[in-house]
C-alpha positions in Angstrom: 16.6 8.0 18.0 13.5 5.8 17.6 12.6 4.3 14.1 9.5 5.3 13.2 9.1 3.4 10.4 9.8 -0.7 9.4 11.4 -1.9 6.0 10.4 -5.0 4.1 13.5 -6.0 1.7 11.8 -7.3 -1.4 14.1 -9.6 -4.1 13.4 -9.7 -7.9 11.8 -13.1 -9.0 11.6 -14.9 -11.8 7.9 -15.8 -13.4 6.6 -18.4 -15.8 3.8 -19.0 -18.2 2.9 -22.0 -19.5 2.0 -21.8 -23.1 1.5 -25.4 -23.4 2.8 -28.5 -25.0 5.8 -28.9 -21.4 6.6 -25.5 -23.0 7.3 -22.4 -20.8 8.1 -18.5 -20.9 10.2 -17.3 -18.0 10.2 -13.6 -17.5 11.9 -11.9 -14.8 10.3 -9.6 -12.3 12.0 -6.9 -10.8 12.0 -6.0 -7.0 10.7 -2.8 -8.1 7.6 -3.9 -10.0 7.0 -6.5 -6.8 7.0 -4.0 -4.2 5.0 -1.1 -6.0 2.4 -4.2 -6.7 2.6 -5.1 -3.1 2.1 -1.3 -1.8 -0.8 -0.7 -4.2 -2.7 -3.7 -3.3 -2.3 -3.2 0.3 -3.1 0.5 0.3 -6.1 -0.3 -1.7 -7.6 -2.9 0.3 -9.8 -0.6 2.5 -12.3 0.3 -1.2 -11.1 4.1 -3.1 -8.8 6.6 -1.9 -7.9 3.8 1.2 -4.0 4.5 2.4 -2.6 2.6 4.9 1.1 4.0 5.0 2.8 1.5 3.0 5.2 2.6 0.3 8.6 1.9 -1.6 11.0 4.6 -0.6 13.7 6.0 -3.1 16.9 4.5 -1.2 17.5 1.7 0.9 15.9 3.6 3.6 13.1 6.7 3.7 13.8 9.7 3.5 11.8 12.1 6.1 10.4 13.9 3.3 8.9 10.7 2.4 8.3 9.8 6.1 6.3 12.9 6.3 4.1 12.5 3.1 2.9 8.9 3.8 2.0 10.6 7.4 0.0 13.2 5.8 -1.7 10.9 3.5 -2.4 8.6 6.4 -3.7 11.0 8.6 -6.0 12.3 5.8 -7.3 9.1 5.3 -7.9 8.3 8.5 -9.6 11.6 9.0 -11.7 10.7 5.6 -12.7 7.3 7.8 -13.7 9.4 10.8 -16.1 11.7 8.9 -17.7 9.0 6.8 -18.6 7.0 10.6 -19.9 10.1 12.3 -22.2 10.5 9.1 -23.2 6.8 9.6 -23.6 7.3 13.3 -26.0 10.5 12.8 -27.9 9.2 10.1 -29.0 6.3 12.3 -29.5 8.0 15.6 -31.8 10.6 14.5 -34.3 7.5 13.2 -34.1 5.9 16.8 
């Protein structure tokens, strides 16, 4: 059976604030809060609504349930992508 799919491990981290006067807050970071930061940014980078398939499954791996709905939402936006270029396409052809 093929993987359809690639994992990223993400570890909690540690940040800091300086507040100043060689004085410092450290505040941990969990792995949780880095990779659902990570999946949001990269999903978003393509403007509102953009998915590009990343998320942060339940368990250490995906379940296909989850497999399935970042398909969908994938194909969906891709579909989304599709329409908004034949518009563009049409909208400059019939001026030529």
């Amino acid at each position: 059976m093929t993987k359809n799919y690639s994992l990223t491990e993400i570890s909690p981290r540690t940040g800091s604030i300086d507040l100043g006067d060689k004085r410092k807050l450290d505040f941990p970071i969990s792995a949780r809060e880095i990779a659902d930061d990570l999946s949001r940014e990269i999903n978003s980078d393509a403007g509102d609504a953009s998915y590009f398939g990343v998320f942060v499954c339940a368990g250490e791996v995906p379940t296909e349930a989850e497999l399935d709905r970042a398909r969908h939402r994938l194909e969906e936006f891709y579909k989304k992508q599709v329409f908004i270029a034949d518009q563009e396409w049409s909208a400059r052809t019939t001026i030529w």
